[in-house]
TIVEXVO-545700 format. One record per atom (N, C-alpha, C): residue in three letters; x, y, z. Coordinates in steps of 0.02 Angstrom, whole numbers, padded with zeros to 5 digits, always signed. Last residue first. Layout:
% residues N
alaXYZ ...
***
This chain:
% residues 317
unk+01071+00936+02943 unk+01035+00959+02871 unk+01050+01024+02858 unk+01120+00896+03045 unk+01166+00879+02989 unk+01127+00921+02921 unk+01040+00914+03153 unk+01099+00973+03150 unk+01149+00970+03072 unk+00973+00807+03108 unk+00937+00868+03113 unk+01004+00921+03073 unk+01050+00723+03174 unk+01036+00704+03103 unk+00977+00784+03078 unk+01034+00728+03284 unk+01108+00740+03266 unk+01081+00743+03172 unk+00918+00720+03322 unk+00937+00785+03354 unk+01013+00775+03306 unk+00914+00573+03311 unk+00874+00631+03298 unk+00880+00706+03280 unk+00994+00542+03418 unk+01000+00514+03347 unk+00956+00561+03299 unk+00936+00560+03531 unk+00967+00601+03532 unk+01010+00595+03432 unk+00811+00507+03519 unk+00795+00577+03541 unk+00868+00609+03516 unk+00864+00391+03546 unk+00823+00402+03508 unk+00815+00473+03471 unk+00907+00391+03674 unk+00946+00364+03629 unk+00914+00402+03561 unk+00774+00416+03735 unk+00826+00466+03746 unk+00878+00436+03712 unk+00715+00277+03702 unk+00695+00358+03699 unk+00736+00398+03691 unk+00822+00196+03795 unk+00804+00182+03720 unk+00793+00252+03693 unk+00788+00259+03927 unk+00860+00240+03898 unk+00859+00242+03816 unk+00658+00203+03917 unk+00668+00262+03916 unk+00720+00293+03911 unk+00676+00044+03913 unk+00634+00098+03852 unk+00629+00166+03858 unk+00721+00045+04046 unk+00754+00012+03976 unk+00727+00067+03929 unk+00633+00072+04109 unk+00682+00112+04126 unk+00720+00114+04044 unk+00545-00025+04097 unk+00505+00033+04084 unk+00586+00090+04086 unk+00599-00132+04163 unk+00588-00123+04083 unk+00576-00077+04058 unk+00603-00081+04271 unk+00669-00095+04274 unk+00643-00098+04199 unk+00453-00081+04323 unk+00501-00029+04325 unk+00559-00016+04295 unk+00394-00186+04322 unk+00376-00142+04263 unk+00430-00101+04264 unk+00377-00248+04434 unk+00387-00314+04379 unk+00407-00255+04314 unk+00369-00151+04547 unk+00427-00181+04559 unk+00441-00219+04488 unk+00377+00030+04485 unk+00359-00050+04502 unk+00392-00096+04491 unk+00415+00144+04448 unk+00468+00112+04493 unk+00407+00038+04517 unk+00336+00180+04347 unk+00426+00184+04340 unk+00458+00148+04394 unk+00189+00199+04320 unk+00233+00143+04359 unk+00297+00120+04339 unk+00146+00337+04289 unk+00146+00285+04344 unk+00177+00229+04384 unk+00196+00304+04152 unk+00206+00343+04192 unk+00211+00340+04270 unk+00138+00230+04051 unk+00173+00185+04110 unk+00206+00247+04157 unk+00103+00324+03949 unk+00036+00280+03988 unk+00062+00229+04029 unk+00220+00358+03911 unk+00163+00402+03942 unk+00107+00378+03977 unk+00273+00265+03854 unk+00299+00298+03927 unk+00276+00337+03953 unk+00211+00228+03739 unk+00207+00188+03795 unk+00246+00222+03856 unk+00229+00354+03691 unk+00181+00344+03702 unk+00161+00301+03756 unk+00372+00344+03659 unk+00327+00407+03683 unk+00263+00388+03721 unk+00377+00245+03568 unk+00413+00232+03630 unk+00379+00288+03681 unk+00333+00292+03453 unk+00283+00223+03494 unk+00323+00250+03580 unk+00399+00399+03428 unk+00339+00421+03446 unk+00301+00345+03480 unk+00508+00319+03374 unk+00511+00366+03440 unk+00448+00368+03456 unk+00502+00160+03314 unk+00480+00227+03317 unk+00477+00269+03366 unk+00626+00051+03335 unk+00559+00066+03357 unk+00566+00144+03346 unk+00750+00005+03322 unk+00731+00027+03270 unk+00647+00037+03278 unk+00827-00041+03440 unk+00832+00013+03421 unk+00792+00052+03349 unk+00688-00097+03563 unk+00743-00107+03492 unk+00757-00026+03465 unk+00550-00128+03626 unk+00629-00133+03659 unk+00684-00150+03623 unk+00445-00178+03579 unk+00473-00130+03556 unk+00540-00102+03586 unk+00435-00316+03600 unk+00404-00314+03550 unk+00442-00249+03522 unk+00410-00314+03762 unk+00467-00329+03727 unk+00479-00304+03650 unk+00276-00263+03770 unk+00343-00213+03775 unk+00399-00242+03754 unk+00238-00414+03783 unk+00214-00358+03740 unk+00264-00311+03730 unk+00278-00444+03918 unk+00286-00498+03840 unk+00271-00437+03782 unk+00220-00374+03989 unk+00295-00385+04005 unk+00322-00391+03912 unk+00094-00403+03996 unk+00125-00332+03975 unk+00212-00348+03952 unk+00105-00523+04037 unk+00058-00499+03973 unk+00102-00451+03967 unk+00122-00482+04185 unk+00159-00543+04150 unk+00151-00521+04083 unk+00001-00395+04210 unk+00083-00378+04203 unk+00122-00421+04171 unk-00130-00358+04230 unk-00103-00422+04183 unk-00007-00410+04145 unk-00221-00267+04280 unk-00152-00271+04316 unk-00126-00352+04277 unk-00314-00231+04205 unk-00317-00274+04244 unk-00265-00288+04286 unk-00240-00101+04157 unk-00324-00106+04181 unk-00311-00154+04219 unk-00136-00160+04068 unk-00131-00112+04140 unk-00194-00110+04186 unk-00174-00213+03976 unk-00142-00254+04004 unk-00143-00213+04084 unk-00272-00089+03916 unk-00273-00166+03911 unk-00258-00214+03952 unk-00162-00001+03898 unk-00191+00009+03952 unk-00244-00057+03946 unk-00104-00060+03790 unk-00054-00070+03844 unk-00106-00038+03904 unk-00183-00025+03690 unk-00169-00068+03695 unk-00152-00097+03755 unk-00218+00098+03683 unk-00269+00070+03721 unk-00233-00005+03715 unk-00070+00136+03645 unk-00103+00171+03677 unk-00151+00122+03745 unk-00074+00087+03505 unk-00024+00073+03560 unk-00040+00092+03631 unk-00177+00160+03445 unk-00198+00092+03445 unk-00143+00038+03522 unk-00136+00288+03452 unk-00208+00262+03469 unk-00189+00193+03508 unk-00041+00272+03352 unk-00025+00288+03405 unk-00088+00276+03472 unk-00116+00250+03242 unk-00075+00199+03260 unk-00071+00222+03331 unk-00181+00380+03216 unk-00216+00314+03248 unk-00151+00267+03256 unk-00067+00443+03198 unk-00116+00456+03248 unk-00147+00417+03268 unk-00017+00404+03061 unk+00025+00380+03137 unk-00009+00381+03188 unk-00115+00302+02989 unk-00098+00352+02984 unk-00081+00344+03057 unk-00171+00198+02924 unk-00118+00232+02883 unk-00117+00298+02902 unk-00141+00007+02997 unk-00170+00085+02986 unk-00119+00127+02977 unk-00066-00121+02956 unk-00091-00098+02904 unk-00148-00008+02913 unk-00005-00095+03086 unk+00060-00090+03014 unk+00009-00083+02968 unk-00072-00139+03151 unk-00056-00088+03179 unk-00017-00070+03113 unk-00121-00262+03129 unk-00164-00205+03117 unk-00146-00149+03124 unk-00011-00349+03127 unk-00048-00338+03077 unk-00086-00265+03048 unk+00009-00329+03280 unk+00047-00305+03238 unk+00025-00295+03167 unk-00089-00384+03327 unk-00102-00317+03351 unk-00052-00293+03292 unk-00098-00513+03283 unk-00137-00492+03244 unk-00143-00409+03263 unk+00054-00561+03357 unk+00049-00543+03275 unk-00010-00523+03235 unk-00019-00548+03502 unk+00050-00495+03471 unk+00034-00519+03376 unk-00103-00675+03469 unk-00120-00595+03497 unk-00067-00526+03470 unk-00041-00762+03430 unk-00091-00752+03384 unk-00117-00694+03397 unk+00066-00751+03547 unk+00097-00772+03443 unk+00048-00739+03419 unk-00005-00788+03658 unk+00025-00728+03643 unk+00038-00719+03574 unk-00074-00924+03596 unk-00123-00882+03622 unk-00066-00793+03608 unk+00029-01018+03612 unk+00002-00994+03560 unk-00045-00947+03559 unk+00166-01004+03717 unk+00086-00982+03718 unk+00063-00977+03648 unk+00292-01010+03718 unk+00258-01077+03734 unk+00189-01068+03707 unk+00385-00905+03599 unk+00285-00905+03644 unk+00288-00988+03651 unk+00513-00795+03613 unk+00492-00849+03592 unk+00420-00886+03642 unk+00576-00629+03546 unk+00560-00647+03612 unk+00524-00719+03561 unk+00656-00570+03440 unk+00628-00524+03493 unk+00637-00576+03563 unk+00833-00597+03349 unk+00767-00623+03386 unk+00747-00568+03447 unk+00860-00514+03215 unk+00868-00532+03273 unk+00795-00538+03301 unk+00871-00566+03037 unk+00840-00545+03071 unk+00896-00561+03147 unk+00898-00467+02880 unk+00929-00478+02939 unk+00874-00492+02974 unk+00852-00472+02704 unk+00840-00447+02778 unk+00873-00496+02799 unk+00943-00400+02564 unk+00936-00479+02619 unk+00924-00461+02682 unk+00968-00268+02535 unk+00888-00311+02508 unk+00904-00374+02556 unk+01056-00215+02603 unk+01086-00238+02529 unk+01040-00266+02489 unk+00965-00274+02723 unk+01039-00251+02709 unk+01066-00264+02658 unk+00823-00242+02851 unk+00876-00264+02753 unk+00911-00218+02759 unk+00790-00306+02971 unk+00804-00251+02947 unk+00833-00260+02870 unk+00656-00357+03102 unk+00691-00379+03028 unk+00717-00317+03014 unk+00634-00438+03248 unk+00652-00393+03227 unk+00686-00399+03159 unk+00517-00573+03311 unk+00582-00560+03269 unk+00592-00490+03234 unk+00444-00683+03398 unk+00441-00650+03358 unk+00519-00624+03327 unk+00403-00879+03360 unk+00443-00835+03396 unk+00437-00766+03335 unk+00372-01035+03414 unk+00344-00971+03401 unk+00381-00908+03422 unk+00453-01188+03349 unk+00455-01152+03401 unk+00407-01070+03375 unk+00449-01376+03337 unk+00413-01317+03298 unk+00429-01255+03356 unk+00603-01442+03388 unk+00522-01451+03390 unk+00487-01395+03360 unk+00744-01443+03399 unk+00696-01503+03334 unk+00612-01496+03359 unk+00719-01357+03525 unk+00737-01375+03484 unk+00749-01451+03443 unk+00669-01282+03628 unk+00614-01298+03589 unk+00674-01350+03516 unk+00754-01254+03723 unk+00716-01305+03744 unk+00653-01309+03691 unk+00812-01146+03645 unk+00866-01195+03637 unk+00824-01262+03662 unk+00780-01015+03691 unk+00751-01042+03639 unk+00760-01128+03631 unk+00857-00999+03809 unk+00769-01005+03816 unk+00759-01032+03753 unk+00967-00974+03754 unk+00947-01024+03802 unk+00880-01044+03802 unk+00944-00876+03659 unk+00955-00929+03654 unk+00963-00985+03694 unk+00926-00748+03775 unk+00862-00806+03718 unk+00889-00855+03714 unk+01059-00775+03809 unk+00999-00786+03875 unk+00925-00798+03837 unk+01137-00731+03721 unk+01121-00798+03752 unk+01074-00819+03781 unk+01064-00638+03593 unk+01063-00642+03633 unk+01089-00718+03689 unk+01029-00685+03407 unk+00997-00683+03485 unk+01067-00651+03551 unk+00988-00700+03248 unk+01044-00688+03297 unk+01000-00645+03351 unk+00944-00827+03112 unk+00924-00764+03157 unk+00970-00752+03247 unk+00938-00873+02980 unk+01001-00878+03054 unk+00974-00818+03071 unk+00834-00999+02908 unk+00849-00938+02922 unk+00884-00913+02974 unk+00779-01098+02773 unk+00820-01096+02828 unk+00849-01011+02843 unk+00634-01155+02694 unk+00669-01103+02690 unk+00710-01103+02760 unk+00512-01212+02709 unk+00564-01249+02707 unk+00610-01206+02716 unk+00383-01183+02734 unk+00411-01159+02673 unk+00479-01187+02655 unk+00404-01117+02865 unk+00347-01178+02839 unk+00334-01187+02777 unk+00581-01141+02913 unk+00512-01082+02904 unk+00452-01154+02879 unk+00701-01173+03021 unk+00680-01185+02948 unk+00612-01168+02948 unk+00808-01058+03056 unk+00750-01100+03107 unk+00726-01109+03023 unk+00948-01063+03212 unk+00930-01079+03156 unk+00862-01104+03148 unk+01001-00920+03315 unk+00964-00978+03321 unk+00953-01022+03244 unk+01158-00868+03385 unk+01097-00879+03338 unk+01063-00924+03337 unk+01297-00781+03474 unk+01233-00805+03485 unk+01177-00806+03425 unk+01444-00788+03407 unk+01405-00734+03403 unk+01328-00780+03404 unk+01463-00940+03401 unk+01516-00889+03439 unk+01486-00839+03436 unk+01327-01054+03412 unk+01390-01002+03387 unk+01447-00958+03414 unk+01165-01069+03441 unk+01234-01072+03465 unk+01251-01032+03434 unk+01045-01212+03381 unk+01052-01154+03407 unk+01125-01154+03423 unk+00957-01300+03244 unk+00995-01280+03264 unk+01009-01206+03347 unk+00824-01298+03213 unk+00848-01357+03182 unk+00937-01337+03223 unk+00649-01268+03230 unk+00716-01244+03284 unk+00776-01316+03246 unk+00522-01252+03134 unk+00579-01303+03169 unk+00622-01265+03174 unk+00412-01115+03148 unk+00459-01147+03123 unk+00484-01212+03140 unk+00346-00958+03111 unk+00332-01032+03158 unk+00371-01073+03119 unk+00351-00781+03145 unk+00352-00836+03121 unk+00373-00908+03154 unk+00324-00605+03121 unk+00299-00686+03191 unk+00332-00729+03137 unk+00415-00473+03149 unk+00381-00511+03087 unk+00384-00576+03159 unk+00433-00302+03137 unk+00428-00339+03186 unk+00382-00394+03125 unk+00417-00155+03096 unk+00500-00225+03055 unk+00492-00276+03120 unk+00318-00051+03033 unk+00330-00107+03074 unk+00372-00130+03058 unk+00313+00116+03019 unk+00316+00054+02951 unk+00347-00004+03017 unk+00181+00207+03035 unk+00234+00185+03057 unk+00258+00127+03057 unk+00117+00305+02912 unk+00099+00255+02955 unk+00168+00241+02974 unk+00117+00512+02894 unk+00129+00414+02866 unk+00110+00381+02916 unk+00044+00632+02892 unk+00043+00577+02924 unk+00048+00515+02901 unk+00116+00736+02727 unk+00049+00685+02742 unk+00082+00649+02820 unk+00167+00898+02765 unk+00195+00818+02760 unk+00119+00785+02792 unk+00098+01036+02701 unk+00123+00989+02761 unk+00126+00909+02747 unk+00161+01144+02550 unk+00128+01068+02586 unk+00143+01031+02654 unk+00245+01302+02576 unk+00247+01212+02568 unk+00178+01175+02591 unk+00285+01450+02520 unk+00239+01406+02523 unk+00260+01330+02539 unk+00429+01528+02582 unk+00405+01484+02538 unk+00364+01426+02556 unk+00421+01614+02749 unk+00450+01560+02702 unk+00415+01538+02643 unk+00322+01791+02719 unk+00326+01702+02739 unk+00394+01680+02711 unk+00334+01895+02684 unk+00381+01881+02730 unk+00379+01819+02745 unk+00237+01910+02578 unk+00291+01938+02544 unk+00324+01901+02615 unk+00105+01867+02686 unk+00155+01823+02593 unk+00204+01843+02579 unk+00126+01985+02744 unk+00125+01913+02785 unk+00148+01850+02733 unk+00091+02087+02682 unk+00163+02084+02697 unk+00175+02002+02735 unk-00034+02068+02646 unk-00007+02061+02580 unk+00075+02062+02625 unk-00170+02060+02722 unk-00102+02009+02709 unk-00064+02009+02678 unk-00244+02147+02825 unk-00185+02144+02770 unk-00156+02081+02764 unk-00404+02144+02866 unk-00344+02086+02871 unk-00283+02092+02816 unk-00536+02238+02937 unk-00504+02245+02883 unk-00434+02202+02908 unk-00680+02226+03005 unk-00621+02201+03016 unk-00579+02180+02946 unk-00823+02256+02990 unk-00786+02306+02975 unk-00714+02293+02990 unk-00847+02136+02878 unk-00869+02182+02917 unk-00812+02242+02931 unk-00700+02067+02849 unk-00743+02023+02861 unk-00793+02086+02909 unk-00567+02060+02735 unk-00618+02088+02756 unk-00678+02059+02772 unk-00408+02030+02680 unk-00467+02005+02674 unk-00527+02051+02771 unk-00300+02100+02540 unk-00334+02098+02598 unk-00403+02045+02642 unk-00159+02162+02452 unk-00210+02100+02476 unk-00241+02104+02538 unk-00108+02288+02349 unk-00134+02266+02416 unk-00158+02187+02415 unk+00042+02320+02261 unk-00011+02275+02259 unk-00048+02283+02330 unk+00148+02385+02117 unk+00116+02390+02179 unk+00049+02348+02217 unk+00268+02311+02025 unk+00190+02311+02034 unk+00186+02342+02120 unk+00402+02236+02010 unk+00397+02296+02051 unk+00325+02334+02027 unk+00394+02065+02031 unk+00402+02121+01973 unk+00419+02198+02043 unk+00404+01956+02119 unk+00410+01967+02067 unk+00443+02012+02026 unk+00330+01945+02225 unk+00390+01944+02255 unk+00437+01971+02179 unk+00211+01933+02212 unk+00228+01986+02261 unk+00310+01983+02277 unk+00191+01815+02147 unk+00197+01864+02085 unk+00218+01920+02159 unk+00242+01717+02235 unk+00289+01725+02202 unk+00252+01810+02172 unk+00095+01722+02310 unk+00154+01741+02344 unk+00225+01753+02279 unk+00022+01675+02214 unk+00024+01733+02218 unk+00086+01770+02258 unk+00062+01531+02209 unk+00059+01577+02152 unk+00059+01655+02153 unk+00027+01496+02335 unk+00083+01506+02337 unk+00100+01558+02261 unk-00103+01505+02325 unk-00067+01555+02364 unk+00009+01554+02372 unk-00107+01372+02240 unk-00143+01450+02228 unk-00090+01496+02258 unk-00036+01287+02333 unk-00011+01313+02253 unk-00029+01369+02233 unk-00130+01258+02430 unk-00046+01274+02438 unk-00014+01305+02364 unk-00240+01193+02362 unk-00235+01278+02403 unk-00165+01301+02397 unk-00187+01087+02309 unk-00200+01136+02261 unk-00209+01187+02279 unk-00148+01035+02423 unk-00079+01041+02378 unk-00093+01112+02329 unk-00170+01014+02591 unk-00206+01012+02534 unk-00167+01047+02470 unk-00125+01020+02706 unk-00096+00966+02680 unk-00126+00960+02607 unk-00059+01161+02817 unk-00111+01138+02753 unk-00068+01061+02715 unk+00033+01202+02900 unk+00010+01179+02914 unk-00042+01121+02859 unk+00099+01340+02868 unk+00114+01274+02847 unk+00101+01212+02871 unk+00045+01438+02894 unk+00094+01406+02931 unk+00105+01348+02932 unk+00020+01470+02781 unk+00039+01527+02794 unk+00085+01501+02851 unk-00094+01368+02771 unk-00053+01375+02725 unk+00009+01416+02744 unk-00168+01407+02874 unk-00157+01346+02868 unk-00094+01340+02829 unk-00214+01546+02850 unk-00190+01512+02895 unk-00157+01465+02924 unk-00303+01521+02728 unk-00244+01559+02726 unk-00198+01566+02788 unk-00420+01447+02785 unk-00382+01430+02738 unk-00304+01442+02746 unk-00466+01572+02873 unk-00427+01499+02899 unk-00395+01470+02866 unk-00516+01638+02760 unk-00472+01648+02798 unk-00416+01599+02875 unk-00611+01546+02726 unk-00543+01573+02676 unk-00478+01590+02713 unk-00687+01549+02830 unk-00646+01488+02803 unk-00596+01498+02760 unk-00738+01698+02835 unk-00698+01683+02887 unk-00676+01605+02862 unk-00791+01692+02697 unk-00739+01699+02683 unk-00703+01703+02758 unk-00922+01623+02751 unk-00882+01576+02676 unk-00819+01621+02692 unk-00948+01688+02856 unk-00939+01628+02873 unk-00883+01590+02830 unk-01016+01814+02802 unk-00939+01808+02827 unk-00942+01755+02834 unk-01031+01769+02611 unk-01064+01795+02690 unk-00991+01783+02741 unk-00916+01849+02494 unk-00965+01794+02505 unk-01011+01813+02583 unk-00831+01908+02330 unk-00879+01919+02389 unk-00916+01875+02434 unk-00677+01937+02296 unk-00706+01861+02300 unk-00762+01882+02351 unk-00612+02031+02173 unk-00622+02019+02244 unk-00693+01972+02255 unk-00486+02142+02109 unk-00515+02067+02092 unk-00533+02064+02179 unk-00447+02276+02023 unk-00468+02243+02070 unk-00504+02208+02056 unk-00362+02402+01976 unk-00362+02326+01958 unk-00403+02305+02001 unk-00410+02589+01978 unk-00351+02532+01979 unk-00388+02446+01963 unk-00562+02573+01959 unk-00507+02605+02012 unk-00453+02561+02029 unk-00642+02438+01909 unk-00606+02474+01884 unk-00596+02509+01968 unk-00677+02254+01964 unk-00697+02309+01980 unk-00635+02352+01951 unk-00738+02093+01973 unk-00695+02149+01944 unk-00711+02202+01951 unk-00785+01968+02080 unk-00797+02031+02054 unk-00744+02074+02030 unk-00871+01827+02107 unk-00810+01858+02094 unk-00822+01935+02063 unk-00965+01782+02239 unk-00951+01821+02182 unk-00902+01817+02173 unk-01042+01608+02343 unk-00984+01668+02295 unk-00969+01711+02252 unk-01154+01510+02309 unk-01168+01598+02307 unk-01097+01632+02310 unk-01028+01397+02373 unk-01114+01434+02348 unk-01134+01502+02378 unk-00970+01386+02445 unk-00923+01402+02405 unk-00988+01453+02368 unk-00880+01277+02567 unk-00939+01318+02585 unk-00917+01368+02533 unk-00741+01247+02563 unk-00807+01175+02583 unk-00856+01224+02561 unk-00656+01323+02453 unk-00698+01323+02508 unk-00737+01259+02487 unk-00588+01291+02292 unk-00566+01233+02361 unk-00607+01264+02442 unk-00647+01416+02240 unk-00672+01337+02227 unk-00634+01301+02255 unk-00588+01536+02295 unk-00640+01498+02294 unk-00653+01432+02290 unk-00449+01469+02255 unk-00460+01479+02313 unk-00539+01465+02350 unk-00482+01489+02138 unk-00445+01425+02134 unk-00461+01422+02215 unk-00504+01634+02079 unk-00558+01573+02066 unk-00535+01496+02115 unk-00376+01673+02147 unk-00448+01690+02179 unk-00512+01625+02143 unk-00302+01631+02044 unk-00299+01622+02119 unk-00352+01641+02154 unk-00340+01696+01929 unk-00346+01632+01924 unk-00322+01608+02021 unk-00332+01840+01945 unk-00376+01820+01947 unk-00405+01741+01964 unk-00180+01845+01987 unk-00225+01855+02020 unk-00308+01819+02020 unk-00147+01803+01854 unk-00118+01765+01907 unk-00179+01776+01980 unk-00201+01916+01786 unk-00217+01864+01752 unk-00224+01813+01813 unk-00139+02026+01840 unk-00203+02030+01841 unk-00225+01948+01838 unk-00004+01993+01797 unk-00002+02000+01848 unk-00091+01989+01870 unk-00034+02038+01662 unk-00002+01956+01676 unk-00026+01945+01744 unk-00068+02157+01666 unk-00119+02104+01634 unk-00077+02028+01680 unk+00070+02200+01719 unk+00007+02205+01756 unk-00068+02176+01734 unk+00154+02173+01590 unk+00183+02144+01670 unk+00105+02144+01704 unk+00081+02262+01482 unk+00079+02176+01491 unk+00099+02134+01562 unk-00024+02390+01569 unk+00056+02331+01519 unk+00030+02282+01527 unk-00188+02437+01538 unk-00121+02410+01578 unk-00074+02368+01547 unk-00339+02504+01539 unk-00268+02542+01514 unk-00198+02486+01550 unk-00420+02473+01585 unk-00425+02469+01514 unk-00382+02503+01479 unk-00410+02463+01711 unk-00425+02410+01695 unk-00408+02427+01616 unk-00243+02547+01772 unk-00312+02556+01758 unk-00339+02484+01719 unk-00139+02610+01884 unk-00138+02553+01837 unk-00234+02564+01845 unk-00037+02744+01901 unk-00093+02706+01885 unk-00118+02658+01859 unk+00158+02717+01872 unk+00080+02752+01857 unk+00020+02727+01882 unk+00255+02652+01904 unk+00236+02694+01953 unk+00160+02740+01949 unk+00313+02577+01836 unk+00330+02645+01836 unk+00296+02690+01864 unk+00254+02459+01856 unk+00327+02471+01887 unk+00367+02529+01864 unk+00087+02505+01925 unk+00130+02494+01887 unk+00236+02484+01894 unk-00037+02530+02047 unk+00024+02556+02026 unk+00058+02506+01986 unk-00129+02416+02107 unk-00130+02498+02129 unk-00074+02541+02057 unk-00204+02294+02094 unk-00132+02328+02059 unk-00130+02383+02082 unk-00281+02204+02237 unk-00302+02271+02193 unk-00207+02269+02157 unk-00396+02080+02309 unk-00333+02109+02292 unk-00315+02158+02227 unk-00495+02024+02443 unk-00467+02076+02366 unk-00404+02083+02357 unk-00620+01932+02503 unk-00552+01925+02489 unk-00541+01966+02435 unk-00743+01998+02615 unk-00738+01982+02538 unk-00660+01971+02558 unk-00895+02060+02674 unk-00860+02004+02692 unk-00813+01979+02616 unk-00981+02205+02723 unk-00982+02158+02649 unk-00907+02114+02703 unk-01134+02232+02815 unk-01055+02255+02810 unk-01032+02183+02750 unk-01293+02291+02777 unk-01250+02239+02804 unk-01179+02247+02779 
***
């Protein structure tokens, strides 16, 4: 049966001699050393690890990790991952990155290879030409600045449109609108009003502007428990999920009014591109309806705002 193994051999010295197991400098012990401890390290982060050899072997240096092909075709995915930086796992990323520096190092001669039957895999110029090893960036969650709160409406107006709203806590708060909210808001006033709200801090004293205000206690308790949940999953993919089946929700039934109220929610400049993505992917369809079209336009205006804030802050790095 054809052997399946990860090796890597000293061939040569930085004078060029032979490098032998029971004959080698100190640069090529060191070098041996690095080796060896990357191969144990490699091994032992396979899912599939049992029965692994390690093996030393004289003719020149050689260190080589024997297993069935399966254990070292994962190695070799491993090294894949990493190689395109893809890998989010820190202690793989380190191993191989360990080795990548010693190839970059000294003037040692070195092969690396990995072998699976009779399919022989150089890698040793693929480390020496990579970019520097990195960790792929963990999937954060997508940090919400949308907040519900229920209040007395104790004031509305100004010369720059606000509403004033004392919290259930007593606490008084100038949140800045729009006229055309503040109109709308303005028939709840001295009376408890539901309304959501875009927050940003400035200096630590959040700012807020007003989203949108709920006759409906029913929307308040719906939009602020989607928001809840959507801010406490921790990872963007499912968030993105979650926006997703959300709005096909409202679309299924054709519950457009609903929808309407919802999309407001992200019609800001401080919405995550990738939400905005999403909801324009699953309103695709209906760009030119008659209740959807003209909002749906909005948020793609937004997008491409987005897109292009992006792109500038890129060119700056």
């Amino acid at each position: 049966m054809a052997e399946s193994k990860l090796e890597f051999i000293i061939s040569k010295d930085s004078t060029h001699r032979d490098v032998e197991l029971d004959n080698m400098s100190i640069a090529a012990a060191n070098a041996f050393s690095v080796l060896l401890t990357a191969a144990l390290n490699i091994v032992n982060l396979n899912e599939d690890k049992e029965g692994v050899r390690i093996q030393i072997r004289p003719g020149s240096a050689v260190i080589a990790a024997e297993g069935s092909d399966s254990q070292i075709a994962e190695i070799e995915h491993n090294f894949n991952e990493v190689i395109y930086h893809k890998s989010s796992n820190r202690e793989l990323v380190n191993g191989w990155r360990e080795v990548q520096k010693l190839f970059h190092a000294n003037g040692l001669e070195y092969s690396a290879t990995i072998i699976r039957g009779e399919r022989q895999l150089s890698i040793f110029d693929t480390l020496k030409r990579s970019k520097k090893l990195r960790t792929k960036p963990l999937s954060l969650p997508i940090t919400s600045s949308i907040r519900f709160l229920t209040g007395k409406l104790i004031a509305v107006g100004g010369a720059n449109p606000n509403i004033h709203l004392e919290d259930e806590n007593g606490k008084r708060l100038t949140i800045s609108c729009t006229e055309t909210s503040a109109k709308k808001a303005n028939k709840f006033l001295y009376d408890t009003i539901l309304i959501s709200c875009w927050v940003k801090s400035v200096g630590g004293d959040p700012r807020y502007e007003l989203c949108d205000s709920y006759w409906d206690q029913r929307y308040f308790n719906d939009f602020k428990n989607f928001i809840d949940e959507f801010s406490s999953t921790v990872n963007e993919v499912e968030q993105l999920k979650k926006i997703h089946y959300k709005c096909r929700s409202y679309l299924d039934v054709k519950d457009y009014g609903s929808f309407r109220k919802f999309l407001r929610l992200f019609l800001h400049e401080s919405t995550n591109v990738n939400v905005l993505k999403t909801i324009l992917i699953v309103t695709q369809s209906f760009k030119n309806h008659e209740r959807l079209g003209e909002m749906r336009e909005s948020m793609r205006i937004l997008f491409d705002k987005q897109l292009r804030v992006q792109s500038k802050r890129k060119e700056r790095k």
